[in-house]
C-alpha positions in Angstrom: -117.0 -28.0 -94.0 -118.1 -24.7 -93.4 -121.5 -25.1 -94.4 -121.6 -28.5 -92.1 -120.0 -26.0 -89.1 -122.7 -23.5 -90.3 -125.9 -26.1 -90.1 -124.5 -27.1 -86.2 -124.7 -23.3 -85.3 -128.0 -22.7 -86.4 -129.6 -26.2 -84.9 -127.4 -25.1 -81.2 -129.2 -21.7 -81.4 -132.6 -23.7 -82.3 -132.2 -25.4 -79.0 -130.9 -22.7 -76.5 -133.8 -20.8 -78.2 -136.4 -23.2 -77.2 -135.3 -23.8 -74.2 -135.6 -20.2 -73.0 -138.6 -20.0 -74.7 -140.4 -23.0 -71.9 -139.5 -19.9 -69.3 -142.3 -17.0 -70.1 -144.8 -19.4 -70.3 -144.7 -20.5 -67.2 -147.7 -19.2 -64.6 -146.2 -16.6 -62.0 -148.1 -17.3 -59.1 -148.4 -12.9 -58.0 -147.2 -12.5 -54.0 -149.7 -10.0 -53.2 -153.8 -10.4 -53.2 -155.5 -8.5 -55.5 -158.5 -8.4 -53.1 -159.1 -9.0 -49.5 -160.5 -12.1 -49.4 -163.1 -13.6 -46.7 -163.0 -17.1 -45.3 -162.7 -19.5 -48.3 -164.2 -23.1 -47.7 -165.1 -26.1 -50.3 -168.5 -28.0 -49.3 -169.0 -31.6 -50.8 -172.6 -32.0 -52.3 -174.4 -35.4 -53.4 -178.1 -35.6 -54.5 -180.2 -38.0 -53.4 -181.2 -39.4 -56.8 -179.4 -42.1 -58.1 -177.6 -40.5 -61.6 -178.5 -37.1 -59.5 -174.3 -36.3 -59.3 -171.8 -35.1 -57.0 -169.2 -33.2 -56.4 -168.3 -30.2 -54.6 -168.2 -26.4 -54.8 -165.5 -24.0 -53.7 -166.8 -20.7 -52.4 -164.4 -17.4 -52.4 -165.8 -14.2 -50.7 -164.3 -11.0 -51.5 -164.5 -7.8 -49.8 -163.5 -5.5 -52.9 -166.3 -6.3 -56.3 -163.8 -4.2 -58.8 -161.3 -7.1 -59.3 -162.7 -10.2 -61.8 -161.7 -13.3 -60.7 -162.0 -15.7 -63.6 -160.6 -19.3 -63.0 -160.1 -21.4 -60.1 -157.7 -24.5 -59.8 -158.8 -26.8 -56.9 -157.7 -30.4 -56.2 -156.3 -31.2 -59.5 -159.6 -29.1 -61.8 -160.4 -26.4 -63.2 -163.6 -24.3 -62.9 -164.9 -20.9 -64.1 -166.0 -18.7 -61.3 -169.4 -17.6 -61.1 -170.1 -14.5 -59.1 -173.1 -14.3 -56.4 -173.6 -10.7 -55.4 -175.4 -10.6 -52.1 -174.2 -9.5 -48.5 -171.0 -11.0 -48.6 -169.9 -10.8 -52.4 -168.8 -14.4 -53.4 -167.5 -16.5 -56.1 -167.9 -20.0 -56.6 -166.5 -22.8 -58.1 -168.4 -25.8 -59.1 -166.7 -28.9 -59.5 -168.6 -32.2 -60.2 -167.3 -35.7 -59.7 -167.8 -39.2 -61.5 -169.7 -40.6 -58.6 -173.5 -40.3 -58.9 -173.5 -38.9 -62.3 -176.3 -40.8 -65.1 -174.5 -43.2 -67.0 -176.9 -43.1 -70.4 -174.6 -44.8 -73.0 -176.3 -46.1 -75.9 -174.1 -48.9 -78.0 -175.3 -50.0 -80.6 -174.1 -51.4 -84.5 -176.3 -48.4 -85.6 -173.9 -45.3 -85.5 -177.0 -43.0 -85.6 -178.4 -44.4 -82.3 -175.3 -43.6 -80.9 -175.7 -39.4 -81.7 -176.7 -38.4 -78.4 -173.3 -40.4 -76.4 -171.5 -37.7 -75.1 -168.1 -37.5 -75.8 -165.8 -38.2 -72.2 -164.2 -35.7 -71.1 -160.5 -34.4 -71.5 -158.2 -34.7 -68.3 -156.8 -31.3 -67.7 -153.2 -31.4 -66.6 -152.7 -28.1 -64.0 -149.9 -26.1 -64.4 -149.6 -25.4 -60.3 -148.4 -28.3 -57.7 -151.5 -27.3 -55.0 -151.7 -28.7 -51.5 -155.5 -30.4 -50.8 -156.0 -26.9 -48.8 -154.7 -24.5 -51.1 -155.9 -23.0 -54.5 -155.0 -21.1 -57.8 -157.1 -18.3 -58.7 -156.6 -16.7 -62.0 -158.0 -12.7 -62.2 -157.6 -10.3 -65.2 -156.0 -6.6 -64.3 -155.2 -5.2 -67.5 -155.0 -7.5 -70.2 -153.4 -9.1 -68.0 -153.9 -12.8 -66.7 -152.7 -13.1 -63.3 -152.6 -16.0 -60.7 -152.7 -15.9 -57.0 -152.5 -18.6 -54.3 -154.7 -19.1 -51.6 -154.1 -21.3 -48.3 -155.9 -22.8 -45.8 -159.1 -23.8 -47.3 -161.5 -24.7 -44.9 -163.5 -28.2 -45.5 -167.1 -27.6 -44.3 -169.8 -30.8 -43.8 -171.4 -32.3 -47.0 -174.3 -31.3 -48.2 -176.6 -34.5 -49.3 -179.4 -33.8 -50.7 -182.6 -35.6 -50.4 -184.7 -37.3 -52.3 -187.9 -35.8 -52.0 -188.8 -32.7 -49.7 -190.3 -34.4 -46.6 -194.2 -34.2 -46.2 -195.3 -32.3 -43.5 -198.2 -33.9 -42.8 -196.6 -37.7 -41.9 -195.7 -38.0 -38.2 -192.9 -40.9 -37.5 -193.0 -42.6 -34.2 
């Protein structure tokens, strides 16, 4: 009996245990900015080649360069953040969509001739509930990973590419 009494202890403390231990892994979103940021805006891009892609980039100016941001969550994605020095110091975050994108898949009995298929691609499940005009950055201070939350995203016009740069020397009536 006691070692029955014993065995329910030890599973009980199992369970509180693992239950407290869901708690520090969750993403604390920080409530100050650790940089001033500019006016952040997304921009919807499609080429003008059919298989050309789409999607749309998110664009983060910062007024400070000594803080790394790493990671941006956007709309249900994930991107890493490329920095572009310049006037206004900006990160971006590229995002690319299913529409537009080539569609080479090679079936065949032969599994050789189906090398080159590439593999589709994992949905990613964000650990923030985001607004369409609000995003997650993630920044390293320390060896620290932090997260902060930024509002009011601006959505600017598409950018569609064209096909071909137009010829100069064709005048259209």
């Amino acid at each position: 009996m006691k070692l029955l009494k014993h065995i329910a202890f030890l599973i009980a403390m199992l369970i509180l245990m693992a239950s407290f231990s869901q708690c520090s892994t969750a993403q604390k979103i920080q409530n100050e900015a650790p940089t001033q940021f500019g006016n952040v805006y997304c921009q919807k891009w499609v080429a003008g080649v059919s298989g050309g892609g789409s999607g749309f980039n998110l664009f983060i100016p910062v007024m400070n360069e000594s803080i790394k941001l790493d990671s941006v969550y956007f709309r249900g994605k994930i991107a890493k953040l490329e920095f572009n020095p310049g006037q206004l110091p900006t990160y971006i975050g590229r995002f690319e969509n299913d529409f537009n994108q080539p569609k080479d898949i090679i079936i065949s009995s032969d599994r050789n001739e189906e090398y080159d298929n590439k593999l589709p691609k994992k949905l990613v499940v964000i650990p923030f509930e985001l607004k369409d005009d609000e995003c997650v950055v993630s920044y390293i201070k320390g060896d620290k990973i932090l997260y902060y939350k930024i509002s009011n995203i601006e959505q600017k016009r598409p950018l569609n590419y064209p096909m071909a740069s137009p010829d100069k020397n064709i005048k259209l009536n």
